[in-house]
PDB file as gemmi writes it, atoms N, CA and C in Angstrom:
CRYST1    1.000    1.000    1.000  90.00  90.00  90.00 P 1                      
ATOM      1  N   UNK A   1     112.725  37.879 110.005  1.00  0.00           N  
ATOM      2  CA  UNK A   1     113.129  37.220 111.233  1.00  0.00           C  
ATOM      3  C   UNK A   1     111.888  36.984 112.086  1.00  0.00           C  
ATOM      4  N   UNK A   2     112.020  36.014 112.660  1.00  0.00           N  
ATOM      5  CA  UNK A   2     110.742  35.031 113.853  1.00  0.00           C  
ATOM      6  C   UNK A   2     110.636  35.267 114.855  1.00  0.00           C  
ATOM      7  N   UNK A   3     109.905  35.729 115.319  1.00  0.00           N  
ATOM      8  CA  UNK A   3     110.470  35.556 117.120  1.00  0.00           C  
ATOM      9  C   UNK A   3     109.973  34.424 117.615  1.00  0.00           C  
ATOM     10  N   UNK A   4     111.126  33.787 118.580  1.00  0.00           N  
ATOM     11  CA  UNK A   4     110.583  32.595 119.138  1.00  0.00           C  
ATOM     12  C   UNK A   4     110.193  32.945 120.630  1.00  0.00           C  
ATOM     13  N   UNK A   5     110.193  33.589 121.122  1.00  0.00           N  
ATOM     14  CA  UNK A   5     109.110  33.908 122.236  1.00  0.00           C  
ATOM     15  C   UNK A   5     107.834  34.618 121.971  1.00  0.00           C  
ATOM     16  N   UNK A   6     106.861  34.072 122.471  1.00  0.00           N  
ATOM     17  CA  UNK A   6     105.517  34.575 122.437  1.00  0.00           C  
ATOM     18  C   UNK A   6     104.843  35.507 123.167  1.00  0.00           C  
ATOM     19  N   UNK A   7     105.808  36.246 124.298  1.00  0.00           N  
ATOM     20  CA  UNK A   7     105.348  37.119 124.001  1.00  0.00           C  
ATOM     21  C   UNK A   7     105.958  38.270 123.066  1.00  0.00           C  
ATOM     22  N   UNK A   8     106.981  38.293 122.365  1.00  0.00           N  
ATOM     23  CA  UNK A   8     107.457  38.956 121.521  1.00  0.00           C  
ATOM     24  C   UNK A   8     106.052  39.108 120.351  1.00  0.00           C  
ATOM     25  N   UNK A   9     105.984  38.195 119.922  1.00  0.00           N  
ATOM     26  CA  UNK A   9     105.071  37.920 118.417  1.00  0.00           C  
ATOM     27  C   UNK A   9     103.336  38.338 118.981  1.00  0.00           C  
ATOM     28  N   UNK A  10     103.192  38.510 120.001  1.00  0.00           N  
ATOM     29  CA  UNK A  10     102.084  38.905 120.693  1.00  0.00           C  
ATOM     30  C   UNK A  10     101.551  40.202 120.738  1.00  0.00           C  
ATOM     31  N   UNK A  11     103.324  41.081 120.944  1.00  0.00           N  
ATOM     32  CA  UNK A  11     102.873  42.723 121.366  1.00  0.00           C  
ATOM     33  C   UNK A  11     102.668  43.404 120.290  1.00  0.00           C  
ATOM     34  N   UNK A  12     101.855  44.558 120.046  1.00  0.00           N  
ATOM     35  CA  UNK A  12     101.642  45.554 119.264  1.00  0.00           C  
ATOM     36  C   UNK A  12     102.796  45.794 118.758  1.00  0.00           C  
ATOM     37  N   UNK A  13     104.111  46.241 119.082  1.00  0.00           N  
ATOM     38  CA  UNK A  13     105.268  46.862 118.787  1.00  0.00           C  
ATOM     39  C   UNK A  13     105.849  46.363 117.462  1.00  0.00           C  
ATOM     40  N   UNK A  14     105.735  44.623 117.763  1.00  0.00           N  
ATOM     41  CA  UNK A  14     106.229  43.668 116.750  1.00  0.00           C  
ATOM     42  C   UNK A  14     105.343  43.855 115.482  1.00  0.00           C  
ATOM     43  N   UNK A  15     104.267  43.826 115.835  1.00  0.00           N  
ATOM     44  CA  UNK A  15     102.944  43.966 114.529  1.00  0.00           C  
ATOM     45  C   UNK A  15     103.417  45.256 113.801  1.00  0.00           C  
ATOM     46  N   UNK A  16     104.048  46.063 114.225  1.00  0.00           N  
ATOM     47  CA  UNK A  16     104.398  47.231 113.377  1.00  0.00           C  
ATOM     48  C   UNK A  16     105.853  47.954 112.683  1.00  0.00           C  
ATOM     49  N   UNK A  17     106.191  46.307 112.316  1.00  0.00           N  
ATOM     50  CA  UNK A  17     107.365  46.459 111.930  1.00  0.00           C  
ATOM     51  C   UNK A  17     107.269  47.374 110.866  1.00  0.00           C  
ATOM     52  N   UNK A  18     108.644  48.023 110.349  1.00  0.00           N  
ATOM     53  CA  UNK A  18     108.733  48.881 108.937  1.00  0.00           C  
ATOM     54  C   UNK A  18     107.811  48.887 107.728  1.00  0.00           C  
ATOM     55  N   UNK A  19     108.149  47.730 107.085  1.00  0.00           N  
ATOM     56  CA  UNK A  19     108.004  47.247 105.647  1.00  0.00           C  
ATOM     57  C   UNK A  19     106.645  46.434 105.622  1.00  0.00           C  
ATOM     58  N   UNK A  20     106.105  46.280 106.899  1.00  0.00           N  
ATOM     59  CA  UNK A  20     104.209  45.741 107.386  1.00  0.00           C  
ATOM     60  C   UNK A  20     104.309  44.408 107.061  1.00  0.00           C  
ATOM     61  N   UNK A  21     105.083  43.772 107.058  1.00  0.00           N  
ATOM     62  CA  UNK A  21     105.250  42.195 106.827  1.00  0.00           C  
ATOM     63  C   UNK A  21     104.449  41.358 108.015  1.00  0.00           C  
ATOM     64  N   UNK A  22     105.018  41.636 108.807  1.00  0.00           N  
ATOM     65  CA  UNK A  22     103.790  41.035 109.986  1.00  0.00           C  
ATOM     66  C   UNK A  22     102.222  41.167 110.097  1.00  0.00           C  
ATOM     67  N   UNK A  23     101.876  42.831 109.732  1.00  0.00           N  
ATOM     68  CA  UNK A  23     100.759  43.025 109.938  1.00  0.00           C  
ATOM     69  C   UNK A  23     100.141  42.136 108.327  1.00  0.00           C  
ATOM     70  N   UNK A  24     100.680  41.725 107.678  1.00  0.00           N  
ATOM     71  CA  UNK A  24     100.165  40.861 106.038  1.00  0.00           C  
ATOM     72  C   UNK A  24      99.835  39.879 106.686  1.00  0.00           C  
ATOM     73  N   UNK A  25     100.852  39.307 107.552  1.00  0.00           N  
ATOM     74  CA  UNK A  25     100.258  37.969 107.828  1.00  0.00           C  
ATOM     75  C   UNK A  25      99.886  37.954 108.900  1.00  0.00           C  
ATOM     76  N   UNK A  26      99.130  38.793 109.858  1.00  0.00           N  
ATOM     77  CA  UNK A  26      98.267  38.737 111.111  1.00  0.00           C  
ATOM     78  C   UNK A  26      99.187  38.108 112.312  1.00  0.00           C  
ATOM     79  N   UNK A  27      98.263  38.901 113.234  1.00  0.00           N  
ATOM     80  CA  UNK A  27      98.626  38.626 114.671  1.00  0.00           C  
ATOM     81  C   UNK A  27      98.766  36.791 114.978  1.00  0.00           C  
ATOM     82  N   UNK A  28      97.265  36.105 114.649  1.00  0.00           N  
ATOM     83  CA  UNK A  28      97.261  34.799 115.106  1.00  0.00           C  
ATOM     84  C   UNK A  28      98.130  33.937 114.178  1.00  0.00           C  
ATOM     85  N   UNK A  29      98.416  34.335 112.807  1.00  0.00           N  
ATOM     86  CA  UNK A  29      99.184  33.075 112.111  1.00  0.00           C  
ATOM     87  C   UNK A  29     100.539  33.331 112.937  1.00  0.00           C  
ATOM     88  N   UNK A  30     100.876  34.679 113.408  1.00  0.00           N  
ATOM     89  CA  UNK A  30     102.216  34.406 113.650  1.00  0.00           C  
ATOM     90  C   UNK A  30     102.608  34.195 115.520  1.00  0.00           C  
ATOM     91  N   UNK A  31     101.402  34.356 115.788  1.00  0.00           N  
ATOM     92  CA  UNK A  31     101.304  33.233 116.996  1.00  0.00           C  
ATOM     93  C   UNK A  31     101.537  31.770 117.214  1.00  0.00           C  
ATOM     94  N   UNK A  32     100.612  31.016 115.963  1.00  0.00           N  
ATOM     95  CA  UNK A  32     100.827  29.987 115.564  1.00  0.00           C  
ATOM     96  C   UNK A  32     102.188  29.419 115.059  1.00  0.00           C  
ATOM     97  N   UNK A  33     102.936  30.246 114.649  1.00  0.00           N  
ATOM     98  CA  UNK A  33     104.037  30.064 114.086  1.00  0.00           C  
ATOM     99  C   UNK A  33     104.876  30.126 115.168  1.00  0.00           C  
ATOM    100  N   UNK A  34     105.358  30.926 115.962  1.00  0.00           N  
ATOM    101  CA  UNK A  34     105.822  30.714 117.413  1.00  0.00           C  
ATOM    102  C   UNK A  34     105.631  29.750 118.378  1.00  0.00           C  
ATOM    103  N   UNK A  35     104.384  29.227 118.382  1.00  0.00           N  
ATOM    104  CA  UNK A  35     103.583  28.368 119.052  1.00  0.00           C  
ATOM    105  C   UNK A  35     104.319  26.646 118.785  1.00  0.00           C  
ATOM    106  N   UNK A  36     104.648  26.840 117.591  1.00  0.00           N  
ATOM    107  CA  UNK A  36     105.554  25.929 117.317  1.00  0.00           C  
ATOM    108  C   UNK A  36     107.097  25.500 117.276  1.00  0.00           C  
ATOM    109  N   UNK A  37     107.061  26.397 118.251  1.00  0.00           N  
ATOM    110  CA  UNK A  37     108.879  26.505 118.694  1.00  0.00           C  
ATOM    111  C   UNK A  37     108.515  25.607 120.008  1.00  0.00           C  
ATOM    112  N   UNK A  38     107.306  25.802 120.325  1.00  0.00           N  
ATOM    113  CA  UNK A  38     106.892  25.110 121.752  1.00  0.00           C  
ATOM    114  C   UNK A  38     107.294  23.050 121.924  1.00  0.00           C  
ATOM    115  N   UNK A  39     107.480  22.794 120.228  1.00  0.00           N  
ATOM    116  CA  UNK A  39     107.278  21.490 119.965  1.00  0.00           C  
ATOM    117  C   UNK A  39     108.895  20.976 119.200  1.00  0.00           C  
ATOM    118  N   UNK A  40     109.784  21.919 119.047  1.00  0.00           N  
ATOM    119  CA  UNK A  40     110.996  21.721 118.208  1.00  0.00           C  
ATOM    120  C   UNK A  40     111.437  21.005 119.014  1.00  0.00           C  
ATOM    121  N   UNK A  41     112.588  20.053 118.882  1.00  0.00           N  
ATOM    122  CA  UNK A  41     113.944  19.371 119.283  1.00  0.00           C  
ATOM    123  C   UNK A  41     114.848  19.759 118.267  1.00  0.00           C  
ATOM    124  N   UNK A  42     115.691  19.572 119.201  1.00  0.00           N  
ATOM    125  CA  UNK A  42     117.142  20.259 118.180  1.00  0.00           C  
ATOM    126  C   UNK A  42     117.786  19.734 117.477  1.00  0.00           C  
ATOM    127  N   UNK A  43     117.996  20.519 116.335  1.00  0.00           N  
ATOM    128  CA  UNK A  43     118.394  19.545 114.741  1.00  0.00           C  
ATOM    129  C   UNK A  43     120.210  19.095 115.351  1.00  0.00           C  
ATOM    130  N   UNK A  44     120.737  19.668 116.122  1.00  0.00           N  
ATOM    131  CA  UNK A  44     122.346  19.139 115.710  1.00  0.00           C  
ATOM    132  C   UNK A  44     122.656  18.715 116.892  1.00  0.00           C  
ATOM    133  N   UNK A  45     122.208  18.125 117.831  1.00  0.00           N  
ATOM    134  CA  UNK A  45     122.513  17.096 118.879  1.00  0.00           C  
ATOM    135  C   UNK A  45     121.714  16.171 119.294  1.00  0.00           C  
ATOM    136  N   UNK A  46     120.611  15.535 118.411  1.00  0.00           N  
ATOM    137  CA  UNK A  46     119.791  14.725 119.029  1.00  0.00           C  
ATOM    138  C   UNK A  46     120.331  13.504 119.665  1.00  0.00           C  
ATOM    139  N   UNK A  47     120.280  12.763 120.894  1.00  0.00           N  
ATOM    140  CA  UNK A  47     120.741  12.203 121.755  1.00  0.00           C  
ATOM    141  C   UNK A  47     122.454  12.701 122.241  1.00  0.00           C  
ATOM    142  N   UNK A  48     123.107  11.887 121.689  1.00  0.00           N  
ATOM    143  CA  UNK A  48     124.484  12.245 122.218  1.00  0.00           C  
ATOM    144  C   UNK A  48     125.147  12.448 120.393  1.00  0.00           C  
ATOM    145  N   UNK A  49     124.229  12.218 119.411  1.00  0.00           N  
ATOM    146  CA  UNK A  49     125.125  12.282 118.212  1.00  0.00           C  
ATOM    147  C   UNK A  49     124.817  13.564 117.981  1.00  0.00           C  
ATOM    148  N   UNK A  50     125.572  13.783 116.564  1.00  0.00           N  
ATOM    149  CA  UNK A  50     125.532  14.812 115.655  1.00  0.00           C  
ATOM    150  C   UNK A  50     124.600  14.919 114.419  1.00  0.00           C  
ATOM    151  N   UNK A  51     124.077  15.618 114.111  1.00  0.00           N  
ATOM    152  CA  UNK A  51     123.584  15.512 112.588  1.00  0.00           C  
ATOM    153  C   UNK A  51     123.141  16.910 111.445  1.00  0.00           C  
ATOM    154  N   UNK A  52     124.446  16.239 110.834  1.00  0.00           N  
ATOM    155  CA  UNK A  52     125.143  17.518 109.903  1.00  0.00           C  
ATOM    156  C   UNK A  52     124.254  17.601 108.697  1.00  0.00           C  
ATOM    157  N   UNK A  53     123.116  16.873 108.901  1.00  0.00           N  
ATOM    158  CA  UNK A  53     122.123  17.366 107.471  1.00  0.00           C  
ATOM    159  C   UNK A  53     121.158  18.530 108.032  1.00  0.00           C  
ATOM    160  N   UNK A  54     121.306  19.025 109.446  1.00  0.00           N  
ATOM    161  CA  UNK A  54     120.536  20.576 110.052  1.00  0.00           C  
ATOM    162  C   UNK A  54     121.703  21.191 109.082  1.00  0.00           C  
ATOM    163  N   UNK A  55     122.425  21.225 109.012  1.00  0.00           N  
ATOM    164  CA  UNK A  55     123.702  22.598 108.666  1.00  0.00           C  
ATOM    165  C   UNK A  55     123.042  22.796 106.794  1.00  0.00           C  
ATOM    166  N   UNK A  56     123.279  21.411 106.215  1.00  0.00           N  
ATOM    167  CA  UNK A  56     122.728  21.460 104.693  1.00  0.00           C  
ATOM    168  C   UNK A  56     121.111  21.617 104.726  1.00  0.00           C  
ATOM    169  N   UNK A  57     120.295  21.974 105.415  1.00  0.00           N  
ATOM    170  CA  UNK A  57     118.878  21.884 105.439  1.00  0.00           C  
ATOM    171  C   UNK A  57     118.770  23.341 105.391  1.00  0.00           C  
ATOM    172  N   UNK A  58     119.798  24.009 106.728  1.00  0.00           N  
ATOM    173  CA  UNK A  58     119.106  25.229 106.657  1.00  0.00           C  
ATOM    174  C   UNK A  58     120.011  26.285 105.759  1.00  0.00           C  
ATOM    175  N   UNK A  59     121.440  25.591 105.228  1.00  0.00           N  
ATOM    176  CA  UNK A  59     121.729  26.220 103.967  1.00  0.00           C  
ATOM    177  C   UNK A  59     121.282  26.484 102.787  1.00  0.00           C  
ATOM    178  N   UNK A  60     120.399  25.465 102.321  1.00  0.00           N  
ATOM    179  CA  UNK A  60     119.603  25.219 101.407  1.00  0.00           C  
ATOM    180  C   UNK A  60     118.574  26.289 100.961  1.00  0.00           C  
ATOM    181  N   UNK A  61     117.844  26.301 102.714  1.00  0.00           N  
ATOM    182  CA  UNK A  61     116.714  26.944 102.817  1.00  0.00           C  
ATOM    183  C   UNK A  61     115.595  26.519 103.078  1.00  0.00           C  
ATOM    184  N   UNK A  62     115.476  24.842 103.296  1.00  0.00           N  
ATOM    185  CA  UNK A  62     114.685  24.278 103.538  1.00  0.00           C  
ATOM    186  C   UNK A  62     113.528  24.938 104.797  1.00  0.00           C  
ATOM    187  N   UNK A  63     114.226  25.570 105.846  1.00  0.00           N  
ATOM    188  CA  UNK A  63     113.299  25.681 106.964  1.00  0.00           C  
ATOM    189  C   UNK A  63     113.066  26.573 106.735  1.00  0.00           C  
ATOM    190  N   UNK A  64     113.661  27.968 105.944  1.00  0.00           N  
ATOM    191  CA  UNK A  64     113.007  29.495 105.631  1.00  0.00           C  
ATOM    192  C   UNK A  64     112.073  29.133 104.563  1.00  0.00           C  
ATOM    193  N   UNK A  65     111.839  27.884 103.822  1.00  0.00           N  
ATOM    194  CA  UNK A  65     111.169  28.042 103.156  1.00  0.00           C  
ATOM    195  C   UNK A  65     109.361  27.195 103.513  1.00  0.00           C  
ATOM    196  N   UNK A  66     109.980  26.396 104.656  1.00  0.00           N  
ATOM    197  CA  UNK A  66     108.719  26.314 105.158  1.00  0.00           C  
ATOM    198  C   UNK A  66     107.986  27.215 105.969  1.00  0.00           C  
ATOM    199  N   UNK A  67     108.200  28.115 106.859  1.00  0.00           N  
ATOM    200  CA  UNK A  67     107.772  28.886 107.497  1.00  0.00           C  
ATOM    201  C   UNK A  67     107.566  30.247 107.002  1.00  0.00           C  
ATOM    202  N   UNK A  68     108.045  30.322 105.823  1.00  0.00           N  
ATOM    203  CA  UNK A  68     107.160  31.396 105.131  1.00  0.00           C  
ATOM    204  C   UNK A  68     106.038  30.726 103.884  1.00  0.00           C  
ATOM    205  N   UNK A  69     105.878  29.238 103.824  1.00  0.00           N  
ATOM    206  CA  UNK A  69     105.115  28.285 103.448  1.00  0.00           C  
ATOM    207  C   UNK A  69     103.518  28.589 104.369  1.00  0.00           C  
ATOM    208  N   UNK A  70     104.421  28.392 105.433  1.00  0.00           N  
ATOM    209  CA  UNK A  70     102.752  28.651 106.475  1.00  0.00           C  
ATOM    210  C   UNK A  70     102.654  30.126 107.013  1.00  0.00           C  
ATOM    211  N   UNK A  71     103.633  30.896 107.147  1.00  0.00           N  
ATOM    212  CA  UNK A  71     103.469  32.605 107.663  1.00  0.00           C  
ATOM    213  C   UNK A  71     102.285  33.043 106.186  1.00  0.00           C  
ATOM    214  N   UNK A  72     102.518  32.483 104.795  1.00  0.00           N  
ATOM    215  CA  UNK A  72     101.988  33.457 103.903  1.00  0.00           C  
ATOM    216  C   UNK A  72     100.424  32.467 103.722  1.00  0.00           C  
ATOM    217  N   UNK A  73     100.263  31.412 104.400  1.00  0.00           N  
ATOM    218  CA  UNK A  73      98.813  30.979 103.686  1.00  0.00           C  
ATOM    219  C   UNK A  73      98.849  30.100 103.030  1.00  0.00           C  
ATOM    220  N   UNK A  74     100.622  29.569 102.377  1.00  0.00           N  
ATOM    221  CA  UNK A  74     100.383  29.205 100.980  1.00  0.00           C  
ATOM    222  C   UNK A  74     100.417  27.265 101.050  1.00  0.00           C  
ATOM    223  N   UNK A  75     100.882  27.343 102.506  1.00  0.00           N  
ATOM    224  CA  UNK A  75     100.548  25.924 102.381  1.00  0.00           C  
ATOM    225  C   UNK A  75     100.119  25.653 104.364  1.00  0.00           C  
ATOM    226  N   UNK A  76      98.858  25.007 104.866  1.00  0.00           N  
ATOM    227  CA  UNK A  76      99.001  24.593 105.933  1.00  0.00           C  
ATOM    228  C   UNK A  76     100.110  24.011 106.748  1.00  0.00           C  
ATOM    229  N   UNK A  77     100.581  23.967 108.165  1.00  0.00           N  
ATOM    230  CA  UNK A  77     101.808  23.473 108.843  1.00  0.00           C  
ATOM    231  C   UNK A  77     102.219  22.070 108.340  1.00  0.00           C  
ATOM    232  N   UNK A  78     101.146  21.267 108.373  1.00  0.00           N  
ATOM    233  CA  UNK A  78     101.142  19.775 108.359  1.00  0.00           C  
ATOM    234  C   UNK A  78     102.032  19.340 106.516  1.00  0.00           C  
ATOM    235  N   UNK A  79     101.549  19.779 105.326  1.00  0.00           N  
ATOM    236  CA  UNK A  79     101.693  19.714 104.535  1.00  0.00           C  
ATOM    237  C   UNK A  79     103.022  20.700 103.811  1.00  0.00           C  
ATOM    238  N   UNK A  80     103.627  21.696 104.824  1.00  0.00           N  
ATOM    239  CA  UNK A  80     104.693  22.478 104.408  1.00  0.00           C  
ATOM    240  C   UNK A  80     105.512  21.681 105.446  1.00  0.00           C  
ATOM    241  N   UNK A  81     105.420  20.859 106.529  1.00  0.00           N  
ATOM    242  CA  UNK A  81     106.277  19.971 106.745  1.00  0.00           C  
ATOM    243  C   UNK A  81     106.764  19.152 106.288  1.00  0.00           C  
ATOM    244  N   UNK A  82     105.419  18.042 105.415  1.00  0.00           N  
ATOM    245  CA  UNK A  82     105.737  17.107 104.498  1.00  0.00           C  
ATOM    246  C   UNK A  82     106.728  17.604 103.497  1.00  0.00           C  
ATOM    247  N   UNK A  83     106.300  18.521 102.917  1.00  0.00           N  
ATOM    248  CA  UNK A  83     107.386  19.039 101.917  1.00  0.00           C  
ATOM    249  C   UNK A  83     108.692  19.515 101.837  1.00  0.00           C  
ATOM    250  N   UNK A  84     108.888  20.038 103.259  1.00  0.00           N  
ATOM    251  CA  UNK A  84     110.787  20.217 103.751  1.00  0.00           C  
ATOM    252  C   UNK A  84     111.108  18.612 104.274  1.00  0.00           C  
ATOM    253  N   UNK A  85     110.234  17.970 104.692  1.00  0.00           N  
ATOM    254  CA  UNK A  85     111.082  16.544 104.606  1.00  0.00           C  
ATOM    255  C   UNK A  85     111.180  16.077 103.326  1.00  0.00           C  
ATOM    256  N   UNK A  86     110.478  16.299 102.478  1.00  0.00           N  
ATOM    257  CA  UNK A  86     111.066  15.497 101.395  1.00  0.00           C  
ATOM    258  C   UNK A  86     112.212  16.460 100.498  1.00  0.00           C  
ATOM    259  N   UNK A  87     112.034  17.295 100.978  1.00  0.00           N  
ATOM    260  CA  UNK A  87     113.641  18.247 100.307  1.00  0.00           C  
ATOM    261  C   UNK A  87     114.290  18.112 100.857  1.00  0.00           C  
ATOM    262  N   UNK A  88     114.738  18.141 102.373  1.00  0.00           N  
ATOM    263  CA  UNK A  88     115.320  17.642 103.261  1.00  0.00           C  
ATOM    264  C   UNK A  88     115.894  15.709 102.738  1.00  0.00           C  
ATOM    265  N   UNK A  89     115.147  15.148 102.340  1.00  0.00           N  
ATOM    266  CA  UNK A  89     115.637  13.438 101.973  1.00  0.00           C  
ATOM    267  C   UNK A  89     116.298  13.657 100.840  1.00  0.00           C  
ATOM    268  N   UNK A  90     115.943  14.512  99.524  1.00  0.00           N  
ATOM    269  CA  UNK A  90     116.522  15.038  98.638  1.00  0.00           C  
ATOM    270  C   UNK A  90     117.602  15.192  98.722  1.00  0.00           C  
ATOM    271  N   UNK A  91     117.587  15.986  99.503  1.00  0.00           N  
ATOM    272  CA  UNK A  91     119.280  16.651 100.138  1.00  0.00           C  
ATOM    273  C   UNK A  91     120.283  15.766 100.568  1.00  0.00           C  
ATOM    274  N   UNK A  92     119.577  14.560 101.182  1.00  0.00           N  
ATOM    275  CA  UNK A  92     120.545  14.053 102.029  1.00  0.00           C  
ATOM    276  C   UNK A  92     121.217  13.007 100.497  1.00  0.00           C  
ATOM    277  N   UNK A  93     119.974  12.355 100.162  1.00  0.00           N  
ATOM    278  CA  UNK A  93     120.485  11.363  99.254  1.00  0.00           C  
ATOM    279  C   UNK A  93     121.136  12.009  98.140  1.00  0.00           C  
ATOM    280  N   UNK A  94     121.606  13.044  97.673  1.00  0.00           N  
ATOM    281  CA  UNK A  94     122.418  13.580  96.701  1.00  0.00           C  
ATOM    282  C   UNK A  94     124.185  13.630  97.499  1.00  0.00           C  
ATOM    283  N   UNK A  95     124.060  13.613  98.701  1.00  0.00           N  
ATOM    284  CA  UNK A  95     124.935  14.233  99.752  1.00  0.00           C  
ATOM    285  C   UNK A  95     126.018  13.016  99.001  1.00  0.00           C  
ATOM    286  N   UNK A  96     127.240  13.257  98.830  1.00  0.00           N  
ATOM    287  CA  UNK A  96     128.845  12.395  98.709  1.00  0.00           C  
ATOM    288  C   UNK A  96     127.961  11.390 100.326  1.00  0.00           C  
ATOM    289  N   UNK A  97     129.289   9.757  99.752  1.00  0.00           N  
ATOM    290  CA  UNK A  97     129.305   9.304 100.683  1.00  0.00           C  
ATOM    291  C   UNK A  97     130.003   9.746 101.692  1.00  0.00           C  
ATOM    292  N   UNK A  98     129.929   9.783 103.351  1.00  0.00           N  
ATOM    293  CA  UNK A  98     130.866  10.226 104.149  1.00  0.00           C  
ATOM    294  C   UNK A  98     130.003  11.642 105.015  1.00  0.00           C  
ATOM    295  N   UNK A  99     129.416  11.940 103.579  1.00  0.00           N  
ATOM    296  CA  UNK A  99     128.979  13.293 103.604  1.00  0.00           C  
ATOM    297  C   UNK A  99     127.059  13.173 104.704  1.00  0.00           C  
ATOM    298  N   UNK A 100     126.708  11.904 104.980  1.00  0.00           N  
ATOM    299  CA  UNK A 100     125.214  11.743 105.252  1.00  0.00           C  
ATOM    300  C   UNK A 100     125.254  11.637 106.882  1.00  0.00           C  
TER     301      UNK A 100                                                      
END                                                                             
């Protein structure tokens, strides 16, 4: 689990979770990673509509799988984005009609 406030992901307390998962991936990546809650809009009401491909995105796993994409190193932000959008388009275009 993430914290989306910064100063949560900031304090000592957090860095010393149980199982040392935080302290693996350092204080600043997971600053950075918070830091980017600073820039989200929200997947299931953008303007006045709905959009029910957030619900199949994050069932999937698409967004747990980017952010432990960039928490572990294994891919920069920019390029583990590219890659949940295109699983994310994946997703949609397999979706039943009705279903998009």
């Amino acid at each position: 689990m993430m914290p989306v406030l910064r100063e949560i992901a900031e304090s000592e307390a957090f860095l010393r979770d149980p199982p040392g998962i935080f302290q693996r991936y350092g204080r600043q990546r997971l600053i950075e990673i918070v830091q980017g809650f600073d820039h989200i809009r929200t997947f299931s009401h953008p303007g006045d509509g709905f959009f029910p491909e957030a619900s199949r995105a994050l069932a999937a796993g698409i967004i747990s799988r980017m952010v432990h994409q960039v928490a572990s190193g294994a891919l920069p932000p920019d390029q583990a984005a590219l890659a949940a959008e295109a699983e994310l388009e994946l997703l949609v275009s397999q979706a039943p009609q009705g279903h998009r």
